[in-house]
C-alpha positions, 0 to 999 in steps of 0.5 A, spaced: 947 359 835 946 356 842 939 355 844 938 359 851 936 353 857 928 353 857 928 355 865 921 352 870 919 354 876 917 350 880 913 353 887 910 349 894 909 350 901 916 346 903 921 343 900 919 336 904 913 335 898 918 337 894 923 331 896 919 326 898 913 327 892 917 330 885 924 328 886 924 323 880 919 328 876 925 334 876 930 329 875 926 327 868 926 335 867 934 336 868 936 330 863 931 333 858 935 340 859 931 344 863 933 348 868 929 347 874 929 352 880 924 351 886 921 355 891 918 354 897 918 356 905 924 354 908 924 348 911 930 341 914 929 338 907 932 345 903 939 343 902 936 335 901 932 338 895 939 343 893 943 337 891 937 336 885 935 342 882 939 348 879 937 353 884 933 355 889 929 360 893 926 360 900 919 363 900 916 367 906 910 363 907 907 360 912 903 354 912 898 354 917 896 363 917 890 366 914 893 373 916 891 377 910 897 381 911 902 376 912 899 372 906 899 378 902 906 380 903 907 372 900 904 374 894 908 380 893 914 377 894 912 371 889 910 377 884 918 379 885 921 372 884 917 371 878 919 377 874 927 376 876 927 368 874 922 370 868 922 362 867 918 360 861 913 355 865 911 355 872 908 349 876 905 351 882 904 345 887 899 344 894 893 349 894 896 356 896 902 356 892 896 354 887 891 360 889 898 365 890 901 362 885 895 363 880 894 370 883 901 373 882 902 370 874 896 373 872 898 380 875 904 380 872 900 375 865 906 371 865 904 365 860 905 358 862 902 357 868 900 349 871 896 349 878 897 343 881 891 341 886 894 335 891 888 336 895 882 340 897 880 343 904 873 344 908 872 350 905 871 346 898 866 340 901 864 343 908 857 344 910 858 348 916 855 355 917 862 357 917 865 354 912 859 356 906 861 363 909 868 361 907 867 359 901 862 364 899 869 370 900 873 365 897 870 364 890 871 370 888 879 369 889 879 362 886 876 364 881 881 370 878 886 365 880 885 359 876 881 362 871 888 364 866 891 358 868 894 355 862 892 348 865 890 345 872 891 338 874 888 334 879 889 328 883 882 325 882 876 326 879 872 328 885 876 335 886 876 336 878 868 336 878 867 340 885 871 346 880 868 345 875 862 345 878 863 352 882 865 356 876 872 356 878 876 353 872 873 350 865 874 342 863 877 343 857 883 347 862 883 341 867 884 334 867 886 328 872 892 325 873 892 320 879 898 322 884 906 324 884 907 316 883 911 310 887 917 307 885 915 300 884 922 297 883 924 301 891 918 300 895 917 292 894 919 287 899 925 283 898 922 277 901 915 276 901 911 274 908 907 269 909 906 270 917 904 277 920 909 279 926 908 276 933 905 281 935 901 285 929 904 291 926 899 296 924 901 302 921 898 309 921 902 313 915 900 320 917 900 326 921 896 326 928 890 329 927 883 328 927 882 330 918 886 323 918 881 319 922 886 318 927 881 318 933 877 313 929 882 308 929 885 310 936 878 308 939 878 303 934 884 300 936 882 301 945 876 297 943 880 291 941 886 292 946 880 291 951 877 285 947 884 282 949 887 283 941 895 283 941 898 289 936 902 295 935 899 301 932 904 305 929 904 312 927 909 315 921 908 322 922 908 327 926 903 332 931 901 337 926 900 343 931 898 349 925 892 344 921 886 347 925 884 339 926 890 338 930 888 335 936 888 337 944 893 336 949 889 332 953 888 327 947 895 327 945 897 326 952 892 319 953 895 317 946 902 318 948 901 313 955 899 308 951 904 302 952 900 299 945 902 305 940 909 307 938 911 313 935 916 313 929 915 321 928 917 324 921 920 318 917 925 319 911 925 312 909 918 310 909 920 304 906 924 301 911 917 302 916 913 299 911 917 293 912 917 292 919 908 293 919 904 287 917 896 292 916 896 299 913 890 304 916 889 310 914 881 313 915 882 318 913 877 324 912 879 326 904 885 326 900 887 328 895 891 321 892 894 318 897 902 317 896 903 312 903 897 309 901 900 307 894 907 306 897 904 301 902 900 297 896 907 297 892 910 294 899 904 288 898 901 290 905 893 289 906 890 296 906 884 298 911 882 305 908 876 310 907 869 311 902 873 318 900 876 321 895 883 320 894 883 312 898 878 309 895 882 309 887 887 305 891 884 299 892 879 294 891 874 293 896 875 286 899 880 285 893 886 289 896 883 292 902 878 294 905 874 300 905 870 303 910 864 308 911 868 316 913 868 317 920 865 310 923 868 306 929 864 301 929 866 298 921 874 300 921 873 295 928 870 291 924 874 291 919 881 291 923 878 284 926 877 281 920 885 281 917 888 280 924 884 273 924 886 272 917 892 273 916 893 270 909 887 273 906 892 280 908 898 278 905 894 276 898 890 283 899 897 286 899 899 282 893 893 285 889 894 292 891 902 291 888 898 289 882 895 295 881 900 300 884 904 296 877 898 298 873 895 305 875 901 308 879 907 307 877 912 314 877 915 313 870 907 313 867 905 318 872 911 323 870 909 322 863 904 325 863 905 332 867 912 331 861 907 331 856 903 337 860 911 340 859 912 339 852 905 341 849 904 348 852 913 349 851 911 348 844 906 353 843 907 358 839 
């Protein structure tokens, strides 16, 4: 008798997470047998994904809406998909496709469900009137959403406790699994550097806006050009005009005439970026884990970053980086000032970051552990 192919459902808000995050996590699922089929809104990188997987489906879902007509249709059309594919597992991946993801499989009680949270909002850790509000109509929803998961995976520890403490999943359904992963053996320098660039490169490796910290190191960065220091700051990422914390067109106007900034845009091969960059900075608000902070630290670059969750498990304070307070000028100056004047202690923070990457973060022992996830809940009876 020919054992029927076990079939996972794999669900995003693009297909470019998917390329750029799970690649190598599908691969190790199709060599174990699996049939692996994506769906996500259709995006550039649909086809790239394509050549990986078996199938494909392209999901009517758009990123940045809170129509509740529109984000009902998605749900009903994800309660359709998951019917037809009937698949033995769905992974869920990004906060929506989790809330909708979650949602859909319980109206249907399909099974075998793993929500995986990348990164949480404001909604989650804001304090504002607005934001209370918000949390307080959307618990209710997380909570009948997640409640059935047969596990939720988090990035960090941080996240995992703040749904924990909201009632919204139980411990003994959840657990910590730091990131997607860097693949130590291509993201490393094929030649170790001993001196910076002439001039500094300084790369910020995220979209233009303000949840990213990018007007703290843009004033940051005024300052010290006005003091008469002579770097580059570089920017891998695009404007993201559908997150709420994008910037204004005054702001991005000022930024785009400045002759010390150059734009890489949206990069595919961010290694290559990484090389030509002497000092990474990313102040960013919160992460889930950030994946260009890990890529960096296997590239051996110096890392300035956050006191947040999602940065601050990268690096070893003034052992691999330097971390600074959330949302300050003055300390990500400062810190900025110290490894532009000491170029040898950033190259030797840069080869501690490798280490640790190597040891904490590297994809075959981050992929392992979703795997054995897989392997667990498949064998239930």
């Amino acid at each position: 008798m020919i054992k029927k192919q076990k079939t996972i459902l794999i669900v995003a808000n693009c297909f470019w997470y998917i390329y750029n995050f799970r690649l190598n996590f599908i691969l190790l699922l199709r060599e174990a047998g699996y049939k692996v089929i994506v769906v996500a809104p259709l995006d550039s990188y649909k086809n790239l994904v394509k050549e990986y997987v078996d199938e494909i489906k392209v999901w009517d879902l758009k990123r940045g809406s809170i129509n509740p007509f529109l984000e009902i249709k998605s749900i009903i059309k994800l309660i359709f998909l998951y019917k037809k594919i009937n698949p033995q597992l769905i992974h869920n991946f990004t906060i929506k496709p989790c809330l909708y993801g979650g949602i859909a499989a319980r109206l249907i009680n399909h099974k075998f469900t793993i929500s995986h949270i990348t990164g949480i909002g404001p909604s989650f850790f804001g304090f504002s009137r607005t934001i209370r509000f918000l949390s307080f109509v959307l618990k209710p929803i997380y909570r009948f959403s997640f409640s059935q998961n047969s596990k939720i995976i988090f990035h960090n520890k941080s996240d995992q406790d703040i749904f924990e403490n909201k009632k919204i999943c139980k411990k003994e359904s959840s657990c910590v699994i730091q990131g997607s992963g860097v693949d130590v053996n291509k993201f490393k320098r094929n030649k170790l550097k001993k001196l910076y660039y002439d001039p500094i490169q300084i790369l910020f490796p995220a979209r233009v806006i303000r949840e990213k910290g990018f007007i703290e190191l843009f004033e940051a960065c005024n300052s010290l050009w006005e003091e008469g220091y002579n770097f580059r700051l570089n920017i891998a990422g695009d404007i993201d005009s559908e997150n709420k914390s994008t910037l204004t067109r005054k702001e991005i106007m000022k930024i785009s005439l400045n002759k010390n900034i150059n734009f890489y845009g949206k990069v595919k091969d961010m290694k290559s970026i990484y090389d030509q960059n002497d000092i990474v900075v990313l102040p960013s608000w919160r992460e889930g884990l950030s994946k260009s902070l890990i890529e960096a630290a296997s590239m051996s670059l110096p890392i300035i970053t956050t006191n947040v969750p999602g940065c601050r498990e990268i690096i070893q304070s003034n052992k691999s980086g330097i971390i600074v307070p959330l949302k300050n000028q003055f300390y990500l100056k400062k810190a900025i000032k110290k490894l532009i004047q000491n170029p040898q202690l950033g190259i030797e923070f840069g080869l501690r970051g490798r280490d640790l990457v190597k040891e904490r973060f590297e994809v075959n022992f981050i992929n392992k552990k979703i795997f054995k996830i897989y392997k667990n809940l498949l064998s239930e009876k």
